[in-house]
TIRO-2110 file (N, C-alpha, C; in Angstrom, 1 decimal):
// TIRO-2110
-3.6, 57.3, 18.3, N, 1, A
-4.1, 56.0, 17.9, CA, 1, A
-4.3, 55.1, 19.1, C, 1, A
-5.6, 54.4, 19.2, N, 2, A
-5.4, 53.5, 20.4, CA, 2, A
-4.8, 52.1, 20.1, C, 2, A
-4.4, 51.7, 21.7, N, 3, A
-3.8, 50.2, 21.7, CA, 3, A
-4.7, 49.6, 21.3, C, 3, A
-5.7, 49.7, 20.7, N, 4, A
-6.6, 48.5, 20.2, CA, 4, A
-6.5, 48.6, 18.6, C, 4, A
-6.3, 49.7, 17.9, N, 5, A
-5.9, 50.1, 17.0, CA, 5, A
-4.1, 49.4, 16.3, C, 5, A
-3.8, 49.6, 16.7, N, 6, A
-1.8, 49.4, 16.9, CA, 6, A
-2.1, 48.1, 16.7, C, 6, A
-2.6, 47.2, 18.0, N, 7, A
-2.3, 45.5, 17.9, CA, 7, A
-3.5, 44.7, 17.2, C, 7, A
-4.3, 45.5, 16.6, N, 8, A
-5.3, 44.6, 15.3, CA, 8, A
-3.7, 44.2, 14.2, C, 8, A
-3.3, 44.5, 13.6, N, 9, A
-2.2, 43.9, 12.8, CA, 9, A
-1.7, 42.7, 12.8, C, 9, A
-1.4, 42.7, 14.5, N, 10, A
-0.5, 41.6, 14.7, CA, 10, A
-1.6, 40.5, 14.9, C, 10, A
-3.0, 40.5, 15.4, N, 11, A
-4.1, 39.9, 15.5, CA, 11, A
-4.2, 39.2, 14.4, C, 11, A
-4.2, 39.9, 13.1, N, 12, A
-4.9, 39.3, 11.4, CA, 12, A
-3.9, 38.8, 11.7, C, 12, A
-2.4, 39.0, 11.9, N, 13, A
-1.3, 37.8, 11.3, CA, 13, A
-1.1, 36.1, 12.0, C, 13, A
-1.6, 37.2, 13.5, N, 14, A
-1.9, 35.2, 14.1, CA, 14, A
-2.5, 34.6, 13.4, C, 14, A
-3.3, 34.9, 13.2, N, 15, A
-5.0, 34.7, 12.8, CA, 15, A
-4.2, 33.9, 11.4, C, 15, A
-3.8, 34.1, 10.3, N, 16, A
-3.5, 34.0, 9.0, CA, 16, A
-2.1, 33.0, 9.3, C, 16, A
-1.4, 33.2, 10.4, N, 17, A
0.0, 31.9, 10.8, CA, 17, A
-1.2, 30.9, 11.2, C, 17, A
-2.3, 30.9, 12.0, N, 18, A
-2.8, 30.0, 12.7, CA, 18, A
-3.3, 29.2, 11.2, C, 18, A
-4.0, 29.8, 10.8, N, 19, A
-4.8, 29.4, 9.7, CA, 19, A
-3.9, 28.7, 8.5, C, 19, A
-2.6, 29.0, 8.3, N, 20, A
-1.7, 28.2, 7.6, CA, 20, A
-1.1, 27.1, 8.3, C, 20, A
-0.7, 27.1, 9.7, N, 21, A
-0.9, 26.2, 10.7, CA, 21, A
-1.6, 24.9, 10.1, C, 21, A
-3.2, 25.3, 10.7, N, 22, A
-4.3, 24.7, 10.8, CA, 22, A
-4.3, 23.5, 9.3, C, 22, A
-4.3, 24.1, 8.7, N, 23, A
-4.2, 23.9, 6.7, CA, 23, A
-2.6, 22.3, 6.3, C, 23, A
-1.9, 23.1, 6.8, N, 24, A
-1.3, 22.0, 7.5, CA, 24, A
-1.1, 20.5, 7.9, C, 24, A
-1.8, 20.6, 9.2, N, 25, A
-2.0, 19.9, 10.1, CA, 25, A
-3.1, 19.1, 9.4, C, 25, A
-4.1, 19.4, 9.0, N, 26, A
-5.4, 18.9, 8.1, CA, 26, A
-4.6, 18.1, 7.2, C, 26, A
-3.6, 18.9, 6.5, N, 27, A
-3.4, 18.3, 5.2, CA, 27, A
-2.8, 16.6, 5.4, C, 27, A
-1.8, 17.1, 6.8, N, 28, A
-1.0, 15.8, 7.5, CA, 28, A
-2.3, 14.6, 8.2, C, 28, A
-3.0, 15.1, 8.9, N, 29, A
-4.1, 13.9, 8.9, CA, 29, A
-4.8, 13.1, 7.3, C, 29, A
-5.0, 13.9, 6.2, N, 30, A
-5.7, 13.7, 5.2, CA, 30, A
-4.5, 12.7, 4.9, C, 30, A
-3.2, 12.8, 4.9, N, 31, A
-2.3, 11.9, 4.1, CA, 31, A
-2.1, 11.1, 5.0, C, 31, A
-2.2, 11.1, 6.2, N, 32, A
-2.1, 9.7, 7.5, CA, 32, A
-3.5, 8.6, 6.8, C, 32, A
-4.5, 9.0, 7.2, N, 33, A
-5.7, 8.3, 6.2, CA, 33, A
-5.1, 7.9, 4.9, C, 33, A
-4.7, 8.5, 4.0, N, 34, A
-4.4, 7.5, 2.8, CA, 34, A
-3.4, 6.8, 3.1, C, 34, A
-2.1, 7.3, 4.1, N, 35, A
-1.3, 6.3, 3.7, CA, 35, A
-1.7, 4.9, 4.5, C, 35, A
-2.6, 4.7, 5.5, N, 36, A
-3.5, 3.8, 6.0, CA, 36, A
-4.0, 2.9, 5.1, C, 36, A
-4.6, 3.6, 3.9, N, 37, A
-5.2, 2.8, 3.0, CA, 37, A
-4.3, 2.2, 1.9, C, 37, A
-3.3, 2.9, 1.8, N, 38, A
-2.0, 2.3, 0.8, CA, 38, A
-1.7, 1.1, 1.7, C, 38, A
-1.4, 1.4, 2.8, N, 39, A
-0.6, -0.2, 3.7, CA, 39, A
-1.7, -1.0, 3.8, C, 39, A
-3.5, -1.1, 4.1, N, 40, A
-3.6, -2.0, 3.9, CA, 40, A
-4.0, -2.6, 2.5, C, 40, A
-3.8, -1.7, 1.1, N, 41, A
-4.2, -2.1, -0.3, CA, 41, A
-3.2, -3.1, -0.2, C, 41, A
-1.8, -2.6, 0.1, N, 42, A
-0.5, -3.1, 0.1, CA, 42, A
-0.5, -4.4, 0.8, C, 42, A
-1.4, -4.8, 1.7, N, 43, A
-1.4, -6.2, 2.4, CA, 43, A
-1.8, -7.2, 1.6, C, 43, A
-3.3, -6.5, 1.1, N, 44, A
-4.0, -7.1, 0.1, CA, 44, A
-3.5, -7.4, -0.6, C, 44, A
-2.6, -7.0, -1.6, N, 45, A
-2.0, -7.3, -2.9, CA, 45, A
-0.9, -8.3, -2.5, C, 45, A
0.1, -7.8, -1.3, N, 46, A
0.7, -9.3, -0.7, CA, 46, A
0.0, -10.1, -0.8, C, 46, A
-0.9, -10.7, 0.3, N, 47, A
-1.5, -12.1, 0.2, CA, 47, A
-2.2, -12.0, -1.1, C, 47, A
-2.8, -12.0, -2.0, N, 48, A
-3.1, -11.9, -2.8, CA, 48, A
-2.1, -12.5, -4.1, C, 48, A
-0.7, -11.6, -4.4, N, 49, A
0.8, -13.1, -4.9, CA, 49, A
1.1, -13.7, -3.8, C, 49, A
1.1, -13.6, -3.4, N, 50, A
1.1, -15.0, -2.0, CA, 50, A
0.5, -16.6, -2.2, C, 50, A
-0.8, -16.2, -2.6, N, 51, A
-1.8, -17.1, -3.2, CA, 51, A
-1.7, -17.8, -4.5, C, 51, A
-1.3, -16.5, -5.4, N, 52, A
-1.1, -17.4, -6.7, CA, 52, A
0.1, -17.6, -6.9, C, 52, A
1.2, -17.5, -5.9, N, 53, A
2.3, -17.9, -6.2, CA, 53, A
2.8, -19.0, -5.8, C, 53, A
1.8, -19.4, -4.4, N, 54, A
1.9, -21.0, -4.2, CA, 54, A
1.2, -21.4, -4.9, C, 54, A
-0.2, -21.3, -5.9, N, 55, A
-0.6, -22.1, -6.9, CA, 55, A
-0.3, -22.4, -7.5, C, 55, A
0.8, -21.3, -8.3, N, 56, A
1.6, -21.8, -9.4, CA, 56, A
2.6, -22.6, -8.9, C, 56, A
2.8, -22.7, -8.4, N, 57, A
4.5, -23.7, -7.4, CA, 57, A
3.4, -25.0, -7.7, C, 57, A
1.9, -25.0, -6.9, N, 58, A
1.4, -26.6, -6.9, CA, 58, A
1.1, -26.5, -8.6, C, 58, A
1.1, -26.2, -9.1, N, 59, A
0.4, -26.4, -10.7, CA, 59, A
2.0, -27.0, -11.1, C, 59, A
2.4, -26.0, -11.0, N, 60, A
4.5, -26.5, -11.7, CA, 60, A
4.7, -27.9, -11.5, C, 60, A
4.4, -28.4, -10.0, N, 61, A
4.7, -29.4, -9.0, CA, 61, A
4.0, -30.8, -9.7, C, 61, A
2.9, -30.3, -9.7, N, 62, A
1.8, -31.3, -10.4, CA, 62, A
2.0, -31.9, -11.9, C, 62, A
2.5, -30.4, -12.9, N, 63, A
3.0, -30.6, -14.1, CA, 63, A
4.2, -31.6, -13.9, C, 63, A
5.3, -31.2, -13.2, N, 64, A
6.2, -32.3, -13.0, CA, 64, A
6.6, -33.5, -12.9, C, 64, A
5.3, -33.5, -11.9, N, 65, A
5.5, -34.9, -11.4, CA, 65, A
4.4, -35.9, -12.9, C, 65, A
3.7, -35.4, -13.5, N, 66, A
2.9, -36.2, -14.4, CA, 66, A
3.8, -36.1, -15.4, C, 66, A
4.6, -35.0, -15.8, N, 67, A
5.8, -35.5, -16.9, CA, 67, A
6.5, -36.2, -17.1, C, 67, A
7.1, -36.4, -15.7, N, 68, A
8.1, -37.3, -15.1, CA, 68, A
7.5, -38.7, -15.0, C, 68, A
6.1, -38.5, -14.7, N, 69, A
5.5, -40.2, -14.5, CA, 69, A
5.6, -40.4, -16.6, C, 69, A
5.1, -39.9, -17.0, N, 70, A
5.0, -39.8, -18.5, CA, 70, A
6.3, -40.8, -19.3, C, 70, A
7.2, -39.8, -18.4, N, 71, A
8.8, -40.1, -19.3, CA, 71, A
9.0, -41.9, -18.8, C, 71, A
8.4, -42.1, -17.7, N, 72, A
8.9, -43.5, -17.2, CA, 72, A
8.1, -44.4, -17.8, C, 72, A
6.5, -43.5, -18.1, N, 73, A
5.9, -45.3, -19.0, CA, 73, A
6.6, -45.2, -20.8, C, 73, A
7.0, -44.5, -20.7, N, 74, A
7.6, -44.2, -22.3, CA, 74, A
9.0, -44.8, -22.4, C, 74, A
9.9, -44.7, -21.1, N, 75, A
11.3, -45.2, -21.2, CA, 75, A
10.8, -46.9, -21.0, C, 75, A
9.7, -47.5, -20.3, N, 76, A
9.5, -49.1, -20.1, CA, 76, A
9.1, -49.7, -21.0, C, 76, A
8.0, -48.1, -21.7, N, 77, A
7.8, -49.3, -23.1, CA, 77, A
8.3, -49.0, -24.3, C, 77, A
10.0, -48.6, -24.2, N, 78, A
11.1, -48.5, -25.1, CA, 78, A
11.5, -49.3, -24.5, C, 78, A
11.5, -50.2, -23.8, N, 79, A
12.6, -51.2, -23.4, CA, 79, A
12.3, -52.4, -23.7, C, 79, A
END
């Protein structure tokens, strides 16, 4: 049998480690890209309650303070 014969075997198996390798490595870039896009969906969605959560603080604030003005013309003109 020749040496060219004998080391075809070990040839397909690089070949088939490389290629499970390769498959791999693809797979870890494919999921570097999304998790890129998770962190900045994830930003988005931060500022995003960020925004309505100081709104709601000024809306609460606003409510308060006109309730409170409320209670005072109601307590003067009970008096």
């Amino acid at each position: 049998m020749s040496q060219r014969l004998i080391g075809w075997p070990a040839v397909r198996r690089r070949d088939r480690t490389r290629s499970r390798h390769t498959r791999h490595i693809d797979g870890i870039a494919g999921l570097v890209l999304r998790l890129g896009e998770i962190i900045t969906k994830a930003g988005t969605v931060q500022k995003s309650g960020e925004f309505i959560e100081s709104a709601a603080r000024a809306i609460k604030d606003d409510i308060d303070a006109r309730a409170a003005h409320v209670l005072r013309l109601l307590q003067r003109d009970a008096a």
